[in-house]
N, C-alpha and C positions, 0 to 999 in steps of 0.2 A: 695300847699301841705296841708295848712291848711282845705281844702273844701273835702278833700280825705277822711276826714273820714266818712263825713255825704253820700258815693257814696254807693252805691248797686251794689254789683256784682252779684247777686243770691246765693253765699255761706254762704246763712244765718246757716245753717248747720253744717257747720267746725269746728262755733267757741263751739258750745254743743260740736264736738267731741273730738277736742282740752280739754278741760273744764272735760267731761269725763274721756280722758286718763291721765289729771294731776291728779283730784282728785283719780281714778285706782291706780297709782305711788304715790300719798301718802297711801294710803291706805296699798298696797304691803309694800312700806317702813316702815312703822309702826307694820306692821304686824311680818317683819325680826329681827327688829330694838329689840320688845317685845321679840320672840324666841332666840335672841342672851342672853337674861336675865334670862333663865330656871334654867342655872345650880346655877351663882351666886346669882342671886336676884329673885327666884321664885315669889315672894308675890309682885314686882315692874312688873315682865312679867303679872302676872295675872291681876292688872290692866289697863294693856295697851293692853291687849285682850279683856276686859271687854269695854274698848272704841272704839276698832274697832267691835263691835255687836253692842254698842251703839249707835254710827253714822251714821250705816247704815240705810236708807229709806225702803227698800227693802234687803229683804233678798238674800244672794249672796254668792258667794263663798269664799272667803276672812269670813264674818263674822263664814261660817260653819267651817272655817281650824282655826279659833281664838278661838271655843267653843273645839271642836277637841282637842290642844292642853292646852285649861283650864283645861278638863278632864282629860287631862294625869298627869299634874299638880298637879291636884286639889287630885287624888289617888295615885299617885307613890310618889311623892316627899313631897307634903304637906302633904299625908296621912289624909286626911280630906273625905270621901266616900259619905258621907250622899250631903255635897258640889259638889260632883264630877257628883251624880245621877242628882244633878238641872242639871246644865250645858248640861251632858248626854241628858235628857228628852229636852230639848231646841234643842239641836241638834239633835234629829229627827224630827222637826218641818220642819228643810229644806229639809229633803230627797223626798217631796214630788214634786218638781219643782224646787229649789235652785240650786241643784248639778245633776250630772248624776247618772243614776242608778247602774251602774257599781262601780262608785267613793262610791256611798254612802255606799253599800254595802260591800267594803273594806272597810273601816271605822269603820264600824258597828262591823264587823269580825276582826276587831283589837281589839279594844276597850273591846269585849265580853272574848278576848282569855286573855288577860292580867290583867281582875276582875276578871275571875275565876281561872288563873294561879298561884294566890297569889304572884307578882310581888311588889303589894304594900302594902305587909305586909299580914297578916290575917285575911277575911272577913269575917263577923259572914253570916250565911246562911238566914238571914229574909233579906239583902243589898243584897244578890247575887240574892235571888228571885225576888225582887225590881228592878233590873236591865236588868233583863230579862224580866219581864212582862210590863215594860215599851217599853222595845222593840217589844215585842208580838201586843201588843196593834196599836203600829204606824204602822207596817207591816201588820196587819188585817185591819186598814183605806186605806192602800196607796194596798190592796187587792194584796200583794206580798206572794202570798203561795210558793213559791219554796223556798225564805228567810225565810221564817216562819217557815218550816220543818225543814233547817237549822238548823235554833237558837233551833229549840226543841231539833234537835240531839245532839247538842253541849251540852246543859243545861244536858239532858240524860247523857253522858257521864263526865260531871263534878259534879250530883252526884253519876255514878261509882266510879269516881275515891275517892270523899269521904264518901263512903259505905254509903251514902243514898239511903237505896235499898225501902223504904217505897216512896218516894218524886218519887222514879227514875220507879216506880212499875205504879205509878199513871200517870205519864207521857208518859209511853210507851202504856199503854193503849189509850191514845189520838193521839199518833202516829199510832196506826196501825187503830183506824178511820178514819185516811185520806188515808190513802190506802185501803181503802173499798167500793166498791161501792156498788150499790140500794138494791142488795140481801144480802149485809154483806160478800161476797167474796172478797177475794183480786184483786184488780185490775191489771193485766200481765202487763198492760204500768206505772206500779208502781214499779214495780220487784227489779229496783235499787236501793232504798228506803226501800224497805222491807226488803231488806237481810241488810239495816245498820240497822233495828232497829233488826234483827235474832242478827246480829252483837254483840249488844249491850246487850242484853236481854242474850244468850249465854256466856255471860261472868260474866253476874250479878249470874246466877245461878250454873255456874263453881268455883262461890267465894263463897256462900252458901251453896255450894253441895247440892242442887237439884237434882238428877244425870236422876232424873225422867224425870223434865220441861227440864233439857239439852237435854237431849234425842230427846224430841218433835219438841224443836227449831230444834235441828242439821240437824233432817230428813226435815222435812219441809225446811231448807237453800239449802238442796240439791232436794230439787221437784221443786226449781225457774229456770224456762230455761230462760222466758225474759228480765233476766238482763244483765246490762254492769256494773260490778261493779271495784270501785276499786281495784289494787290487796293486798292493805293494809288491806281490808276487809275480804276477801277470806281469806286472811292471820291470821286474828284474828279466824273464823269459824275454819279452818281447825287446827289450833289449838288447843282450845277447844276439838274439835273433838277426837285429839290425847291422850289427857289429858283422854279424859271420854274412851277411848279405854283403856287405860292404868290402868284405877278403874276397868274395866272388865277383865283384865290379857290376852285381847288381843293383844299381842306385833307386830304381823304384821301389823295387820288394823293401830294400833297407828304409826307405823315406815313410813307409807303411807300417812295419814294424817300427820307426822309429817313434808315429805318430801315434802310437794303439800305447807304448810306453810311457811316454810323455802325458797321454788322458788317465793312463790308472794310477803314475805316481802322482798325478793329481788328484785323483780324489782321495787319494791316501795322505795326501798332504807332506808328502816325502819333499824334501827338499832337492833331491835326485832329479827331479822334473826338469828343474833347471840347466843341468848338463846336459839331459838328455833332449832338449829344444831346443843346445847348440848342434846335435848329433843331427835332430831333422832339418834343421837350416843346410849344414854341409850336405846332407844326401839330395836334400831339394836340388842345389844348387848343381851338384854335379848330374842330377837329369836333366838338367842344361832348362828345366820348365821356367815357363816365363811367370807361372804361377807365386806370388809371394804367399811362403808359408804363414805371415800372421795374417793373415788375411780370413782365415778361419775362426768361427767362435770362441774354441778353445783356447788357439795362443794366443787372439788379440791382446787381451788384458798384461799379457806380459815384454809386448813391444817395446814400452819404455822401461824396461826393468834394466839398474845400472848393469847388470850381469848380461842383459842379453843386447845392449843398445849398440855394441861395437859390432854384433855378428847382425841387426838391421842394419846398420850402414853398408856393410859388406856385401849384402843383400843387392841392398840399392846399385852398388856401385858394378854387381857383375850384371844385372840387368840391363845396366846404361852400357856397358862394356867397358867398364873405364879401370884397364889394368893398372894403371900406375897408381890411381885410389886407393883399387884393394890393394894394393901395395903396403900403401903406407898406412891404412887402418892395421893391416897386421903385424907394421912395425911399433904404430904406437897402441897397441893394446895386444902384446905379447903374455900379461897375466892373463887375462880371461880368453885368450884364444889359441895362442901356442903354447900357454906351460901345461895343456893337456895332450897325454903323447897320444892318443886315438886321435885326435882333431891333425894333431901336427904331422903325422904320416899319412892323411890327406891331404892336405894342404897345395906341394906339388901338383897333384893330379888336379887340383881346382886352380890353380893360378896358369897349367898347362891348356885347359880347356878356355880359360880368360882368355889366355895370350891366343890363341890358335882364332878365335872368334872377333881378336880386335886385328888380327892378321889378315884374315877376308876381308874386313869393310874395308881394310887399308891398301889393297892394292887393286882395289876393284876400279880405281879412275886410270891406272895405268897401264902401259904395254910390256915396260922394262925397268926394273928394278934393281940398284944395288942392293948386294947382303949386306954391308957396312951400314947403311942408311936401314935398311929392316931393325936391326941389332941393334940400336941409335933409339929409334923408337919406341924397340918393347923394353929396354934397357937391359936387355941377355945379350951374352956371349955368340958370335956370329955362328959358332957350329950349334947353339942350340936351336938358331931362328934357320938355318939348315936343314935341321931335321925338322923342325914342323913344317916347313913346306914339304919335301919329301912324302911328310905322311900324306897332307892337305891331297896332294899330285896322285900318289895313289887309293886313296880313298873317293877320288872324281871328283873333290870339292874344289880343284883351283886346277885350271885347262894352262896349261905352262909345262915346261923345260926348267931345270938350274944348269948356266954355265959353269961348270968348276972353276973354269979355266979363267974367266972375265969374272968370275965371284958373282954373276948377278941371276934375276930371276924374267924370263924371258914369257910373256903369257900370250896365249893365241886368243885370237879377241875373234873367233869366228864363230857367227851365233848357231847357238846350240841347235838340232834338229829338230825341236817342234817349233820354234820359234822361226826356223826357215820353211815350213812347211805351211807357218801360219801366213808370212809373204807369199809365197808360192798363191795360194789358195785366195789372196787378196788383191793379187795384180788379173788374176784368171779371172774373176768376180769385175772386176772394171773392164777388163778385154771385152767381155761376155755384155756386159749393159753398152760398150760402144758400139759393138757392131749390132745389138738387138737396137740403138736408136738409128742406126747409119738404114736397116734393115725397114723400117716404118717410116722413115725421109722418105726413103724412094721406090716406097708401095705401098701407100697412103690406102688403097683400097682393098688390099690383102694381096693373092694373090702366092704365083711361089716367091718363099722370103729365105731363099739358099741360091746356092749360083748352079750348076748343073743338076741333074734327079739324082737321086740318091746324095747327094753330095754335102758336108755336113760345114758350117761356116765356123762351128765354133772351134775356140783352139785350145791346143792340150795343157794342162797344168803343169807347167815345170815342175820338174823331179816326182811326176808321178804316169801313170798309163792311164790318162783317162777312158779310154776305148775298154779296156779289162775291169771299166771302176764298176761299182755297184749299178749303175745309173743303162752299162752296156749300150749298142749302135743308137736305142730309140731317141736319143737325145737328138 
């Protein structure tokens, strides 16, 4: 037994792999052992990640998930950034062979979303730029341009979201260079790209009112056929789209665009959908259609949703024409209706088009009208209910006069032209069968059925020249 050890099996092998998977299993162990220390003792895990990067020979994966979680450490919990950037920069050191591409890239897209999320408090913008061009940088070595558009887009949109339109102005310029090729064109197997930086760029100038550069983008998102794009993307465009239809007081085009928005943050499961179904309600409403939007397969399921059940009511109540309703739905449900300032700078113009429509029915039984008693009614100020008659009178919707001078509204009740023309034509029609029976009384056996020759019995149709009509003498 004693001679056994000095034998040769040929597995001189084993004992490296044995050797290997203990050292692995401490490694791992240590690695657990630290992360179990995050919540309570942050600053004892950080050095016990600090020793598993230490020890390692070779960089590996174990040391990349120990720098991984110093990072997260090192900004969320210890709120130390500057610390957190070393670490960070260390760990794109392995993404080049250490870990898999896939892995790294998760990581990376972690890491980015929750520096710029403000997770770990609030980033001054010279750390957030630092953190992204550190990333720029290893993804331009390790020649990962599909990652690197990424990280642009993301960076893009995190400073929309902090109205850094100068930072975000300069960057999208750098974006649509990669979508460029030899002649400065856009490249069609770029398509998908291009409409997130339309995306992106369309919304920086929807928050500036640009209505110009909106314009340019919107058309342009719509001359891209080679793309497959998200439909959270679509979703933002078409938006937009709506929004800038809506500054031109085109309410169809916008209710169109509203509702192409509303179906793709749907299927993206965007929770965006929901504002944007109050967006198609107001545009509905102000084409004045008798149409209700959930009425459609799409937004039914969302009728009774508490977020959207105040803008049905409202629905209902401009349909009935009942100003005073919408009134008071938008007094009592000012969260979900007015504290959106798009919603709320329409508003006017939809309570204007209320008022103006429960104005017609209102003075259609009468001849003469007080302003005081209009004003009483819609419960506005008497020069508002002033002017929408005004408009009503010249737009041909209401046949009247306003007296300044007696404050009241004076309306001519004299029936319209076709409607006298359709009397005319009706009393002619009875003239014409009394004298053709008077005509058959008293020539039972034919005969001539006129009074003189040539001479015609029938008679003219008031307010027209029968003689010149179609019909001419033979009659």
């Amino acid at each position: 037994m004693q001679g056994s050890d000095d034998e040769d099996y040929g597995f001189d092998y084993s004992d490296d792999d044995d050797g290997n998977e203990a050292a692995s299993a401490d490694v791992e162990n240590m690695y657990y052992t630290a992360k179990s220390k995050k919540e309570d003792n942050p600053e004892q895990a950080l050095k016990e990640f600090r020793i598993i990067v230490d020890q390692e020979e070779e960089k590996g994966d174990w040391g990349f998930k120990a720098l991984k979680q110093s990072t997260k450490l090192l900004f969320l919990a210890l709120r130390r950034p500057s610390e957190a950037l070393q670490t960070y920069t260390q760990l794109l050191t392995y993404t080049k062979s250490a870990v898999t591409r896939n892995y790294s890239e998760k990581t990376i897209n972690g890491i980015l979303d929750y520096v710029g999320g403000g997770k770990g408090g609030p980033v001054d913008v010279d750390t957030l730029e630092k953190f992204y061009q550190v990333t720029k940088d290893a993804l331009l070595e390790a020649k990962n341009d599909r990652l690197s558009a990424k990280t642009n887009l993301k960076l893009a949109k995190l400073w929309l979201d902090r109205k850094e339109y100068q930072r975000m102005s300069k960057l999208i310029r750098a974006l649509h260079r990669t979508t460029a090729g030899v002649d400065g064109e856009d490249v069609a197997q770029k398509g998908t790209q291009l409409l997130e930086i339309y995306a992106l760029e369309i919304q920086m100038y929807n928050e500036t009112k640009n209505f110009k550069k909106l314009k340019e983008i919107y058309n342009a998102s719509n001359a891209i056929r080679s793309a497959i794009p998200h439909p959270r993307i679509m979703g933002v465009i078409k938006e937009c789209g709506g929004k800038m239809w809506m500054g031109e007081r085109q309410w169809n085009r916008a209710s169109e665009d509203f509702f192409e928005s509303f179906r793709n943050y749907d299927e993206a499961g965007s929770p965006q959908r929901i504002q944007v179904l109050k967006y198609l309600v107001l545009a509905n409403m102000l084409t004045g259609s008798e149409v209700n939007p959930f009425d459609s397969q799409e937004t039914k399921p969302y009728k009774n949703d508490p977020q959207i059940k105040a803008m049905t009511d409202l629905v209902d109540a401009y349909q009935r024409r009942e100003v005073h309703s919408a009134e008071r739905i938008l007094r009592d449900n000012r969260a979900t209706i007015m504290d959106d300032s798009f919603i709320k700078s329409y508003i006017g113009e939809l309570l204007r088009s209320l008022r103006t429509q429960y104005l017609i029915d209102l003075i259609k039984p009468y001849t003469r009208l007080e302003l005081t008693f209009l004003a009483k009614q819609l419960n506005v100020e008497k020069d508002e209910v002033e002017e929408l008659l005004i408009n009503l009178i010249l737009e041909g919707k209401v046949d009247g006069r306003i007296d300044q001078v007696g404050m009241r509204l004076e309306l001519d009740k004299k029936q319209p032209l076709e409607k006298q023309r359709y009397n005319s034509l009706e009393k002619w029609t009875d003239a014409l069968e009394g004298i053709h029976a008077a005509v058959i009384g008293k020539n039972p056996g034919g005969g001539n059925r006129g009074g003189g020759p040539g001479e015609s019995m029938l008679p003219s149709m008031p307010g027209s020249d029968f003689y010149g009509g179609p019909w001419g003498d033979r009659l």
